[in-house]
N, C-alpha and C positions, 0 to 999 in steps of 0.2 A: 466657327469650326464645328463640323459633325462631330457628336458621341463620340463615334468609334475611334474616330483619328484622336480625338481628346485624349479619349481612354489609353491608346497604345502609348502616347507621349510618356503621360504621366506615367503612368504602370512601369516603361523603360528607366524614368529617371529615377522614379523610388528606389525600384532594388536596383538598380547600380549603386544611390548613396548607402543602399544597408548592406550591399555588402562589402564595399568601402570600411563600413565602420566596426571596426574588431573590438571594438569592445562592447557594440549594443548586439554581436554575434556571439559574443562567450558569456555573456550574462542571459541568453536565450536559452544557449544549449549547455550552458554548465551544470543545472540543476541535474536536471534528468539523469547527465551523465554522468555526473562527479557524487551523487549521494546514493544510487547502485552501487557505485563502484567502491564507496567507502564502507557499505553495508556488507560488499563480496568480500571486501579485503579482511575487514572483522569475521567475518566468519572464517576465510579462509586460517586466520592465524589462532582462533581457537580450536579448527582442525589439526592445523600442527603441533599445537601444543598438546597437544590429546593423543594423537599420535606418536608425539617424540616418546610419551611412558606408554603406550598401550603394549611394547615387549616384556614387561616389566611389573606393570600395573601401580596401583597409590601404594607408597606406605602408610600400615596402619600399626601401631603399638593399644594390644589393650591389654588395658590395667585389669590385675586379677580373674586373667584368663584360665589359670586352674579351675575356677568357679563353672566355667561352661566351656569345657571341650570340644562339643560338640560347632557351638557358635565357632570356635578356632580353627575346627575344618571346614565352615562353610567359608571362612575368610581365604584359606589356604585354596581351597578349588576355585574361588571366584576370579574372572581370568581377570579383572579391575583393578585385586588389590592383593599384600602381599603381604605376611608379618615379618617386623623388624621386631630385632633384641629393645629390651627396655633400654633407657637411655644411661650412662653411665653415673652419673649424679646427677638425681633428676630437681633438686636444689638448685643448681644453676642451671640446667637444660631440660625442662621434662618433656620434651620432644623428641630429642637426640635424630635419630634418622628418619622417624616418622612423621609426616604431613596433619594426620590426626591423629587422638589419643581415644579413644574407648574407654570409659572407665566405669567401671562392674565396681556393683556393692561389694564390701566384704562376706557379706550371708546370701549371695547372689543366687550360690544353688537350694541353697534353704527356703529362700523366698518362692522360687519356683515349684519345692514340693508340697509346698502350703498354698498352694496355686494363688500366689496373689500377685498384683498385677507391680511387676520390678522397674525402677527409674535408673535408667542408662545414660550417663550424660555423654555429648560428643565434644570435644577441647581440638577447636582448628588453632592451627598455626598462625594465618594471616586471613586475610580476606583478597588475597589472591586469586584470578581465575581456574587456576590449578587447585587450590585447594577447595572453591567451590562444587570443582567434578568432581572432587574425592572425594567429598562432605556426599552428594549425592550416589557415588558408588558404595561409601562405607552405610547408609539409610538402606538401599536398596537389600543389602546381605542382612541387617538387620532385622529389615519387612520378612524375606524367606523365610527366616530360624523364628521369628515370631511365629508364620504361619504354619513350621510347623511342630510347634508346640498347640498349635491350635490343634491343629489335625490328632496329636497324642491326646489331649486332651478327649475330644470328641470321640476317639475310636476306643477309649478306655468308659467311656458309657452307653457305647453302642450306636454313637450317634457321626451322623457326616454331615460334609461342608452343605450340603440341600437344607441343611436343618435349621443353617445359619441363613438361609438366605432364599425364602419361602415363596417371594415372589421373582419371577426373572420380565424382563420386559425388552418387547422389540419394537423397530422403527423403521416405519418405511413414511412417505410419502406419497398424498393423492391431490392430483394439481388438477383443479377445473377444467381451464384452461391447456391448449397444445403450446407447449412454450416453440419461440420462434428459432432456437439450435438443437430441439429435443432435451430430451429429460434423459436422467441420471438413473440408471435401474436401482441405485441403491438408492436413490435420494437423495443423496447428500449436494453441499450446495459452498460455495467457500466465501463467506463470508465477507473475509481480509481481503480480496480484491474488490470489491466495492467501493471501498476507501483512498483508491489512485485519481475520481476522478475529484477531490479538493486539493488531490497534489496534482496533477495537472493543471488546473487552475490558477492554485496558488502559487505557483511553478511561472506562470505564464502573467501574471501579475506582476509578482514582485521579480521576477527574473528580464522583465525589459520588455515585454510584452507589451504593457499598458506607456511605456516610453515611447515605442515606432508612433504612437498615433498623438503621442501630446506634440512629438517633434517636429509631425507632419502634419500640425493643425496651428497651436500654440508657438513652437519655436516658428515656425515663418512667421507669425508675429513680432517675435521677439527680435528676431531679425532680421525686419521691416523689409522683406520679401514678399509679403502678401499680396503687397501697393500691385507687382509686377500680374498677379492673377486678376486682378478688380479690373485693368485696363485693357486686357485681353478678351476676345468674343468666344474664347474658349467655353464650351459646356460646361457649369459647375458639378452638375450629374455626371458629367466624365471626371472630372479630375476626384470627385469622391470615391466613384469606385476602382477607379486609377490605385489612387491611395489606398483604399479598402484592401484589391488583390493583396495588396505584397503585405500589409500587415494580417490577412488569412494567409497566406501562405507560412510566412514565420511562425502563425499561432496554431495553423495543423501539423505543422513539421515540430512544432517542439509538443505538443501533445498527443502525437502519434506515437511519439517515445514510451511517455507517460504510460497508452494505452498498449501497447507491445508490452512492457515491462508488469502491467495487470493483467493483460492474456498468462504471460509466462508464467507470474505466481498463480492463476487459476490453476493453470493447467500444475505444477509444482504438487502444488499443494493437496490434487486429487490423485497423481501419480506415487506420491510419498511412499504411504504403505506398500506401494509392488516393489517399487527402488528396492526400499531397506529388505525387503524378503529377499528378492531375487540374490541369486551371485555371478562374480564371474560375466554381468553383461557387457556388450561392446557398444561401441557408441551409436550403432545405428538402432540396437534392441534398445536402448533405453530412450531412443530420441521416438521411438515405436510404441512403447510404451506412455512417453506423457502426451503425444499428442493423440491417442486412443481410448487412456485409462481417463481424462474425465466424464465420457458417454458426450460429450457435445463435438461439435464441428470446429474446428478451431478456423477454419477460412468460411464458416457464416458466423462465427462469433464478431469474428475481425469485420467484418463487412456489415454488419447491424452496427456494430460502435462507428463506425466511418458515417453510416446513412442517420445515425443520431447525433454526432458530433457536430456536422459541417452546420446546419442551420442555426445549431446552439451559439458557434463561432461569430457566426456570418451576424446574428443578433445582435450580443453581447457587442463586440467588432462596430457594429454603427448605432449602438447607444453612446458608448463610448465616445465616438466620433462627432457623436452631435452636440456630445457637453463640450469637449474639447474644442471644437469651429465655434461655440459660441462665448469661451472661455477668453475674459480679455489677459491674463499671464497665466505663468508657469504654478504661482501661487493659489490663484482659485482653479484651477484645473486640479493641483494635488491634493488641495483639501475635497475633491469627490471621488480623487484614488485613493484616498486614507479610508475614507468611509467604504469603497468596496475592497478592499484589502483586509478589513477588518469585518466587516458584514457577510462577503461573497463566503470564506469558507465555513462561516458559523453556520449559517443558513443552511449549504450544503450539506455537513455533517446530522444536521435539526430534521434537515427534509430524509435524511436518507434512514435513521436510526430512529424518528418519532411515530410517522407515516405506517397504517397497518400493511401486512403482507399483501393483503387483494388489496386492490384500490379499485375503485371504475372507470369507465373510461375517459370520462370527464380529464381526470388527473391527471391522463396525458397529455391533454392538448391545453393544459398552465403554461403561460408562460413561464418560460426557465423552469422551474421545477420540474414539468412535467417530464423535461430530458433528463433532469436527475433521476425521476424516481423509475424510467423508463431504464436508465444504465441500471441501476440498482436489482430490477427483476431481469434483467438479462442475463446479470451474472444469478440470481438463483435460481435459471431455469423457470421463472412464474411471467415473461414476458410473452404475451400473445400475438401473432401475426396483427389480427385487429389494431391492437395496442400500439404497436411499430407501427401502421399506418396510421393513426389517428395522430399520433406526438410527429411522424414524420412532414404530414400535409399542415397541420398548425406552426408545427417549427420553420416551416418554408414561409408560410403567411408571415410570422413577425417577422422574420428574417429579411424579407422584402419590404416591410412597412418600415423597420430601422432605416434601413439603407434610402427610403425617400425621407423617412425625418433628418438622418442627416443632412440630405442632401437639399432638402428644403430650408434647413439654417444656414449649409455652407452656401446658398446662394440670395441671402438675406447680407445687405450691405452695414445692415444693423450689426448684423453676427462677426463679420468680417474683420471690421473698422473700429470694434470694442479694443482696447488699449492701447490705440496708436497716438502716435502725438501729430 
């Protein structure tokens, strides 16, 4: 039988059985979706708890607040928090309505005209999340009235806040290289999205990823169905890339998630500061805003991870494949997913945080690596046009060379007929 007709065969039966199979589809796409969505819902509920007091603000009780009055209006203006009466017997209750306690020395304002430096303890209630914003609003009113006692202090010698702080320092950014979405006028670069592509990975591992291809190499083993491929004049280079499609296809579709959900904290995380300035915007201003305010392209950002991704897949995908066709059980198969289970996101995290900021161009064209360190300078804006070609035409080169090493064991009778009886 020709390639092509091979190919459609198999390609047709694979993904009908995957998607048959409901639960090697929700262990696919449950990561992606369900640990966003537990991370939205955490935030979302300490927004509402923040919200349910922010008419109102924390209660605070401080002890021997005759001592600084002053401290007691800045608590009183602060829209966060709000003084409550001491507690009624503070013997059994020393909290009474208040969340925290403030407790001032008794020589509190004496200490302060002998300018020495006064110890304020703060007494939380629990280690509730509620009390931890309070804990940080009640710091915060603190920080002001310190600073400005500072400022008395200083202007009672004639001296100001410059005097404290002689040197100031700025920060920009000069990139060699033309990065391949443009550069950031301020520089800046986010970090924390560089780190989606070990959850993607790891995602697509342990989430069932690395299952589609033991099932469709090993389990027809195991379910002495192989017998049925060996006696057929079927092309084994078709029935591997047969097979191969449908497991790229599951492995870009649940890491295009991954890589969506890393555009959107880029983009987040560069838009933050205008959000919380602005007021009053509506949903199309602020959808204006994050896809603007990183300075890069968000549809050539998408489109560079797509053109670095598929060859990494397509790799990865037929080394895979070729342990697995030559894997006589389910046993020694998963003893070489333990080891990249456990290997693959060390490595990744090693390559991405050890590796200096330039690299040459050599670095691109590593196998595996080179696509790491290639995403890596994407997102900080230090990826070069060059650079994307040189990791894109070697990551095609392996990419092609797996897919004949599989296909040269899945057609080895040796490879085949390993744990049959």
């Amino acid at each position: 039988m020709r390639l092509g007709q091979v190919y459609h065969i198999v390609l047709r039966k694979e993904l009908r059985e995957l998607l048959r199979d409901k639960g090697s589809l929700f262990w696919l796409f449950a990561p992606p979706i369900i640990l966003p969505g537990l991370a939205l819902c955490a935030g979302l509920f300490i927004g509402a708890q923040a919200l349910r007091i922010a008419d109102e603000g924390f209660p605070v009780w401080v002890e021997n607040g005759d001592q600084a009055p002053a401290l007691l209006d800045k608590f009183e203006d602060d829209d966060a928090t709000y003084l409550v009466d001491p507690p009624s017997n503070p013997d059994e209750d020393p909290f009474g309505d208040a969340l925290i306690v403030v407790r001032l020395p008794d020589d509190f304002a004496l200490q302060l005209e002998t300018e020495e430096a006064v110890a304020v303890e703060l007494i939380t209630r629990d280690n509730a999340m509620i009390t931890f914003l309070a804990r940080g609003a009640v710091r915060g009113v603190l920080d002001r009235y310190g600073d400005d006692l500072v400022d008395q202090r200083l202007e009672a010698e004639g001296l100001s806040r410059d005097w404290l702080n002689p040197i100031t320092v700025g920060e920009r950014k000069q990139t060699s290289t033309e990065s391949v979405v443009g550069d950031n006028e301020d520089g800046d670069s986010n970090i924390l999205a560089t780190i989606f592509l070990p959850l993607a990975v790891t995602s697509w591992l342990i989430g069932g990823g690395m299952g589609l291809i033991l099932d469709t190499t090993v389990g027809e083993k195991e379910r002495q169905t192989i017998e049925n491929l060996l006696v057929t004049p079927a092309s084994r280079a078709g029935i591997v890339l047969g097979k191969l499609t449908v497991v790229f296809i599951a492995s870009l579709a649940v890491m295009s998630l991954w890589m969506l959900e890393g555009v959107a904290l880029n983009a987040l995380s560069a838009a933050g500061p205008e959000l919380m300035d602005a007021d009053s915007l509506s949903p199309t201003e602020t959808l204006d805003i994050i896809l603007t305010s990183s300075g890069n392209s968000v549809i050539a950002l998408v489109l560079a991870l797509m053109v670095l991704i598929i060859p990494f897949i397509v790799t990865l995908n037929g080394l895979v494949m070729a342990w697995c066709a030559r894997a006589a059980n389910y046993r020694e198969a998963n003893l070489f997913m333990v080891l990249m289970q456990l290997g693959l996101p060390a490595s990744i995290l090693l390559t991405i945080f050890s590796l200096p900021t330039e690299v040459g161009l050599g670095v691109y064209a590593t196998p595996f690596f080179g696509t790491i360190v290639a995403i890596r300078d994407l997102f900080s804006n230090t990826l070069s046009t060059t650079g994307l070609l040189v990791n894109v035409i070697s990551g095609t080169v392996y990419a092609v060379l797996s897919v004949m090493l599989a296909a040269w064991i899945f057609n080895k009778e040796w490879s085949l007929t390993r744990g049959l009886q």
